[in-house]
C-alpha positions as CSV (number, residue, x, y, z in Angstrom):
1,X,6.9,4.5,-23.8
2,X,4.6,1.1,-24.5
3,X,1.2,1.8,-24.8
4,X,0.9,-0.5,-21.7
5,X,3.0,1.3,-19.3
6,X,1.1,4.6,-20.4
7,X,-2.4,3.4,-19.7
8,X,-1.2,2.2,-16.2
9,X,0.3,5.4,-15.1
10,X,-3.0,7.6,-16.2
11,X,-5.2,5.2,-14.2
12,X,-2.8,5.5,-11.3
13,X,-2.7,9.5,-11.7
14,X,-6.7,9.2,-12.0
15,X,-7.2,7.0,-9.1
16,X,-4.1,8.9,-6.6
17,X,-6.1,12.0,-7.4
18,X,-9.7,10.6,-6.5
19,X,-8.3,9.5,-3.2
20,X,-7.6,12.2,-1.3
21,X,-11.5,13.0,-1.9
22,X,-12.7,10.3,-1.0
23,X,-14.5,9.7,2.5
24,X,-13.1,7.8,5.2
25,X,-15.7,5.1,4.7
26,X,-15.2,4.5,0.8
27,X,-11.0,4.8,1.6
28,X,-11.9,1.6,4.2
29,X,-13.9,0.1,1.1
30,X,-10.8,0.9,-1.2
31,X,-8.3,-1.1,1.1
32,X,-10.9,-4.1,1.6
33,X,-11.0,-4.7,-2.3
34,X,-7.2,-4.4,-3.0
35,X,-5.8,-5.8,0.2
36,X,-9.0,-8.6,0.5
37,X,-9.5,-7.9,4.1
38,X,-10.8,-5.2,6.5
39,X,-8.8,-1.8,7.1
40,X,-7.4,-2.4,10.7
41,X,-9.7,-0.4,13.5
42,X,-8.1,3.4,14.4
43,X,-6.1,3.3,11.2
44,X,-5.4,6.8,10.6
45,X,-6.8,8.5,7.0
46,X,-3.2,9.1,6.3
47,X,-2.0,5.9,6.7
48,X,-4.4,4.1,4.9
49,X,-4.3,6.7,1.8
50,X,-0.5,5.9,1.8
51,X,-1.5,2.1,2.3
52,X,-3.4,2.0,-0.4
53,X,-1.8,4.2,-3.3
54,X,1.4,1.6,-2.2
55,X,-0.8,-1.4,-3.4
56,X,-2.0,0.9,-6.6
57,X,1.3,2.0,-7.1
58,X,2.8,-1.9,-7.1
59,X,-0.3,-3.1,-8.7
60,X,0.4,-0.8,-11.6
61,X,4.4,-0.7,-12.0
62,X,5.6,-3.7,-9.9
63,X,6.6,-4.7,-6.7
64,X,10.1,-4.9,-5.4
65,X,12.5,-6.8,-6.9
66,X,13.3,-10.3,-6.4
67,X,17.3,-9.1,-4.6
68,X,14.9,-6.7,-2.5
69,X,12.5,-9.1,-1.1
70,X,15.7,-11.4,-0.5
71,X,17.5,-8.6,1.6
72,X,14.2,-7.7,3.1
73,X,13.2,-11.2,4.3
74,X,16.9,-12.2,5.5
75,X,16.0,-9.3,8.1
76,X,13.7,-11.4,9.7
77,X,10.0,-11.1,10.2
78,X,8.0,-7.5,10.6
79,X,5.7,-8.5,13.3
80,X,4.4,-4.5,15.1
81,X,4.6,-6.6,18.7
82,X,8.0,-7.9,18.0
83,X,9.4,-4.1,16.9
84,X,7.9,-2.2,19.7
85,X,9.6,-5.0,22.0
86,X,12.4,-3.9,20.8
87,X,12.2,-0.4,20.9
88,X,11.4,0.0,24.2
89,X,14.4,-2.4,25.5
């Protein structure tokens, strides 16, 4: 493995680890400086670890592919309001 690709996955091991010990308040700093804007209110500690080591884990190896974000997109938009329309018609 590239020296690279090795150095990336030890800071994400390091940095999955020191987030599950983190307090709420410095997981809500966490998401501000990777996602550039304030963790929405009543978001869950669960949900916002997972938020976040998704953004570490992209950050770090990649995002989806190019064919992926295609597929994804020709779905249509992920709006919460639109889904939950949906789901209750």
């Amino acid at each position: 493995m590239a020296p690279r690709k090795q150095r990336a996955r030890k800071t994400f091991a390091a940095e999955l680890a020191a987030l599950h010990d983190l307090p709420l308040s410095e997981l809500k700093e966490r998401w501000s400086d990777l996602y550039g804007s304030a963790a929405p209110p009543g978001m869950s500690r669960n949900i916002l670890v997972r938020a976040i080591v998704y953004q570490l884990q992209e950050r770090a190896f990649g995002g989806l592919g190019p064919s992926t974000r295609r597929r994804l997109e020709a779905k249509g938009p992920v709006d919460g309001r639109q889904r939950a329309t949906r789901l209750r018609a």
